[in-house]
C-alpha positions as CSV (number, residue, x, y, z in Angstrom):
1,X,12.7,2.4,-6.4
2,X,9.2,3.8,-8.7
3,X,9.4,7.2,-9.1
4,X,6.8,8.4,-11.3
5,X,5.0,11.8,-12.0
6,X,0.9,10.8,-10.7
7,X,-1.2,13.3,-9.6
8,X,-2.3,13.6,-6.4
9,X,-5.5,12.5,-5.4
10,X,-8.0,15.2,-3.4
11,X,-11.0,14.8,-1.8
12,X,-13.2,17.9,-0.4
13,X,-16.7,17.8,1.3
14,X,-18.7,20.6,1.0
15,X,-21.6,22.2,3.1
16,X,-23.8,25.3,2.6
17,X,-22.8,27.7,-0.2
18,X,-19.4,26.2,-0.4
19,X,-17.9,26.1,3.0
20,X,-15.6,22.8,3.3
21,X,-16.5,20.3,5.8
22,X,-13.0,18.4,4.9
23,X,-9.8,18.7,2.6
24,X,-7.7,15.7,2.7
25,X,-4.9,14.5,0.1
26,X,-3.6,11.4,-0.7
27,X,-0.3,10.9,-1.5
28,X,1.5,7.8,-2.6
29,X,4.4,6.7,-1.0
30,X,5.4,3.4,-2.7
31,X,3.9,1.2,-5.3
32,X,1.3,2.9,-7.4
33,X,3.2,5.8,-8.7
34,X,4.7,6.3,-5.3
35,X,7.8,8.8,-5.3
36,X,9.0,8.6,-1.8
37,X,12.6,6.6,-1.9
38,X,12.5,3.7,-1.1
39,X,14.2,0.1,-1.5
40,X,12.2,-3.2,-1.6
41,X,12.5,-6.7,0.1
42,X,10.9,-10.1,-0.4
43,X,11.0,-11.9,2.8
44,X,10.5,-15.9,2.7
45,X,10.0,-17.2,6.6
46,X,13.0,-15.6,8.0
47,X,15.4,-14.9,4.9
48,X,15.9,-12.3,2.3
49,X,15.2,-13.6,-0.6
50,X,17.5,-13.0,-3.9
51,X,16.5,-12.7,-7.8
52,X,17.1,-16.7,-8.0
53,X,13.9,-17.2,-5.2
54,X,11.5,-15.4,-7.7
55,X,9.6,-16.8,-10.8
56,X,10.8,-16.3,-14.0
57,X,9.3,-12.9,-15.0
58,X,8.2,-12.0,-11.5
59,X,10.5,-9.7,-10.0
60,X,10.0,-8.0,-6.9
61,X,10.0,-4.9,-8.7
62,X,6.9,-5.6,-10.3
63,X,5.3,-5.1,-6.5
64,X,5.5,-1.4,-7.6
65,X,5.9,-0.7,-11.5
66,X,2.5,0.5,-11.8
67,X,1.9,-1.5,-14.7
68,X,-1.8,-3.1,-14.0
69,X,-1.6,-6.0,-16.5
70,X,1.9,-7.4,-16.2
71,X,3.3,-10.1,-14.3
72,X,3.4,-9.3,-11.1
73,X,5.5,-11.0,-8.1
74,X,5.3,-14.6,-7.9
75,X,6.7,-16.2,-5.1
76,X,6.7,-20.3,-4.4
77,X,5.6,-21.1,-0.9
78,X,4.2,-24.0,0.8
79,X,1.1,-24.7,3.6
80,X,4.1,-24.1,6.6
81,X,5.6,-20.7,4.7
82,X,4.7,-16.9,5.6
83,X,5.9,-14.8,2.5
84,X,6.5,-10.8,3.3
85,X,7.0,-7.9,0.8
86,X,8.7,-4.9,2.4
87,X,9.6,-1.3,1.6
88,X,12.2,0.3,3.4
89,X,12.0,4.5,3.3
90,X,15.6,6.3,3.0
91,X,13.3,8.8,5.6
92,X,10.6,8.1,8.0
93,X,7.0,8.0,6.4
94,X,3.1,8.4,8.2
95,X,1.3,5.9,6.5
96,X,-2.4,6.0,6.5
97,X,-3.8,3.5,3.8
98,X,-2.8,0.6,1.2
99,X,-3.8,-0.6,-1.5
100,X,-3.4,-4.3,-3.4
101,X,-4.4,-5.5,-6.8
102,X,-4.2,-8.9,-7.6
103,X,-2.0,-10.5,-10.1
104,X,-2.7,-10.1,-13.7
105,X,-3.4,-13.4,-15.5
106,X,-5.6,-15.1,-18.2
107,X,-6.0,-18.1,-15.8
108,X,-7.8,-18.3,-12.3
109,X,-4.6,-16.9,-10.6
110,X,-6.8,-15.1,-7.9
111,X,-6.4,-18.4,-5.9
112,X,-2.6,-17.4,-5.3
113,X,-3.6,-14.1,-3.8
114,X,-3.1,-13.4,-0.1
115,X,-5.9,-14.4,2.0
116,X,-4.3,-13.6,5.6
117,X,-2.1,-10.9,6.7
118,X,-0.2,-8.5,8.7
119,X,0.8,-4.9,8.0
120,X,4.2,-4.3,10.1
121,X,6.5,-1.9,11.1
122,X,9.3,-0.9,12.4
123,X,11.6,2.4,12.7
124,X,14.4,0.7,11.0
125,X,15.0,-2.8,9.1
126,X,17.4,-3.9,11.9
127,X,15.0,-3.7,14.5
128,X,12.8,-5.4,12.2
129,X,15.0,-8.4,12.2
130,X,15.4,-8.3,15.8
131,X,12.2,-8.7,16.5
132,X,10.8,-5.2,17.3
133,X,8.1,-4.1,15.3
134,X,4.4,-3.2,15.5
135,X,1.5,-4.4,13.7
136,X,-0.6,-1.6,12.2
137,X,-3.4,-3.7,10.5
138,X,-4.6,-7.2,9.7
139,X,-7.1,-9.1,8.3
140,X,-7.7,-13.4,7.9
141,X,-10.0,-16.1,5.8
142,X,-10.2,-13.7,2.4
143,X,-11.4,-15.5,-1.0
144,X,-10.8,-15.8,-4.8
145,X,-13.8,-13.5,-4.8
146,X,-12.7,-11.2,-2.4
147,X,-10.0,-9.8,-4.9
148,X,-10.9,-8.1,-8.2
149,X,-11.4,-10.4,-11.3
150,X,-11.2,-9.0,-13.9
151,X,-7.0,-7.4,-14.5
152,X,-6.1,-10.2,-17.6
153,X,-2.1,-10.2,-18.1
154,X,-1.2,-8.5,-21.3
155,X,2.9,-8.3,-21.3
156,X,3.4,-5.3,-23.4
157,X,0.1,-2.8,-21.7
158,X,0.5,0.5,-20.2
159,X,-2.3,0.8,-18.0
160,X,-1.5,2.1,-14.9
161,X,-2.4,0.9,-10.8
162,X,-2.3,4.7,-10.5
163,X,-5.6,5.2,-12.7
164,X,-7.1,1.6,-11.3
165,X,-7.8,2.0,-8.1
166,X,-11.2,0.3,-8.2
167,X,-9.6,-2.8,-8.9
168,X,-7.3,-2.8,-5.9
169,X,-8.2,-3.8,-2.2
170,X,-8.3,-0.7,0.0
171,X,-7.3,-0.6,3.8
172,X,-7.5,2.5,6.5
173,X,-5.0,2.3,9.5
174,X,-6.5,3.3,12.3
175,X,-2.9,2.9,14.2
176,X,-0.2,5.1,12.1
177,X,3.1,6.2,13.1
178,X,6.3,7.9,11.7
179,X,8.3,4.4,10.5
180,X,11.0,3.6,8.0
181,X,10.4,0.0,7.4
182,X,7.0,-1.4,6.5
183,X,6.1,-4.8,6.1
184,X,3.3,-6.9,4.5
185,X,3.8,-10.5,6.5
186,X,1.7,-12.9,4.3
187,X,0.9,-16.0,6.2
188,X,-1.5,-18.2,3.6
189,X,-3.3,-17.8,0.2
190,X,-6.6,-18.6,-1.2
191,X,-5.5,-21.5,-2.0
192,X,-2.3,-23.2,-1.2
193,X,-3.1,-26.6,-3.3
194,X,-5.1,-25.3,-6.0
195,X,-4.8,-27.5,-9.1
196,X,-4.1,-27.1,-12.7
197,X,-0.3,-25.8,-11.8
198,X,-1.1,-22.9,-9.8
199,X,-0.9,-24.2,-6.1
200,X,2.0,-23.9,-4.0
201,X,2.2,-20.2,-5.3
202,X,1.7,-16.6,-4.0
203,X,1.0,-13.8,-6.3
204,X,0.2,-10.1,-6.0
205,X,0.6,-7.7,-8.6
206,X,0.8,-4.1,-7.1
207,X,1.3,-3.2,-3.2
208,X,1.2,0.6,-2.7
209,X,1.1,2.6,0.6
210,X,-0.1,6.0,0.8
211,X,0.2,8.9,3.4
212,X,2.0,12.0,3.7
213,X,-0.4,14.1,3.0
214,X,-2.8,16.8,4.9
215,X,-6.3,17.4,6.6
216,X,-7.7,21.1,6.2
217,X,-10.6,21.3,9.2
218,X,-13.8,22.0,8.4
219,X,-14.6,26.0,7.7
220,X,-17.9,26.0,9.6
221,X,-17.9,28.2,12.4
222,X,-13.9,30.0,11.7
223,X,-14.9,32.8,9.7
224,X,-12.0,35.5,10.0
225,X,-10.2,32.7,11.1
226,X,-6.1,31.7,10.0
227,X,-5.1,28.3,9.4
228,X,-2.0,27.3,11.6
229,X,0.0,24.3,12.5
230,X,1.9,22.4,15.0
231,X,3.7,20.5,12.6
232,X,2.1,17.6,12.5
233,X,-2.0,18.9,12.1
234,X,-3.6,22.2,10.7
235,X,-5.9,23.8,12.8
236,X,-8.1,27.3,12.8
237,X,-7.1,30.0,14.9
238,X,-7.6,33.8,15.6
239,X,-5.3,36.3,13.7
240,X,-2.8,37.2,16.0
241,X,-3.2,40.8,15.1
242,X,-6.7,40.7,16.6
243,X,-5.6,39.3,20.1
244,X,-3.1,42.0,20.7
């Protein structure tokens, strides 16, 4: 699995003469600098797939080196194959957004991109398997000029996903639960026939979820106030000194 010192990302709204409106951090899990544990799958139809299935070069752990410009995970498919990348927590994680760059290349590779899929997941890989998951977000009918343009391969660079994100996709769950086992089900690409020796191909060169992090409330209107939790949210409440 990654593991990799980033720095976590804050966010803060204020109001007035500095009152916060909203605190929120983000906090990679896996891919991107993630540093949550973590093992990862590549899934073709219904079969785990071994080094041998992958292009030369294109290891799956290149879904989450955080190495912008390499080579990404390439993965041969055809117009009747769905192609999933998964990442199975050694603990349960929240997940609350994902991110996906494309692969880095110096030709039009943006055509092997993912252009319909599924966000799965399931409390553990064997349910998985079985059957039993749920789907936490999806989206269909994307384009070559829906992903970013402009990440050219270089083999040897150090740029990081981490420090990039304007050049990733970004995707909100509105459905999020405590899971083990999340899975990005890929069922086509920009374009499956695309000529000049890149059809029959998918591609994607980071895949990164996020969550685990915290909300502080707004301040407006809790002066004198103590911020408490339930273990799952934070909330403003009185000082229990003043209510005895």
């Amino acid at each position: 699995h990654q593991s990799s010192n980033v720095p976590t990302i804050l966010s803060a709204t204020e109001i007035g003469s500095g009152a916060l409106t909203s605190f929120t951090q983000e906090q990679a899990l896996a891919g991107a600098g993630g540093t949550a544990a973590f093992t990862a799958y590549g899934i073709k139809n219904t079969s785990y797939l071994t080094s041998s299935d992958y292009h030369t070069g294109h290891v799956i752990s290149n879904l989450y080196d955080n190495y912008l410009r390499r080579a990404g995970t390439l993965v041969a498919i055809s117009n009747s194959d769905t192609v999933s990348f998964a990442y199975d927590f050694s603990t349960p994680q929240i997940v609350t957004k994902y991110r996906m760059w494309p692969r880095a290349t110096s030709d039009d590779n943006d055509v092997q991109a993912p252009s319909s899929w599924q966000l799965r997941a399931a409390t553990t890989k064997t349910l998985y398997d079985a059957g039993t998951y749920t789907i936490l977000d999806s989206h269909t009918g994307l384009g070559e000029l829906d992903w970013d343009q402009t990440i050219v391969y270089n083999g040897t660079a150090t740029e990081l996903n981490s420090d990039n994100l304007s050049k990733a996709n970004e995707y909100n769950l509105a459905t999020i639960g405590a899971y083990k086992y999340y899975v990005l089900h890929i069922t086509s690409v920009v374009n499956i026939s695309a000529g000049s020796g890149l059809g029959g191909l998918l591609s994607l060169g980071e895949f990164a979820l996020y969550g685990g992090g915290f909300t502080i409330p707004s301040q407006v209107g809790h002066s004198g106030k103590i911020l408490k939790t339930n273990g799952t949210s934070l909330k403003w409440e009185a000082p229990v000194d003043a209510l005895l």
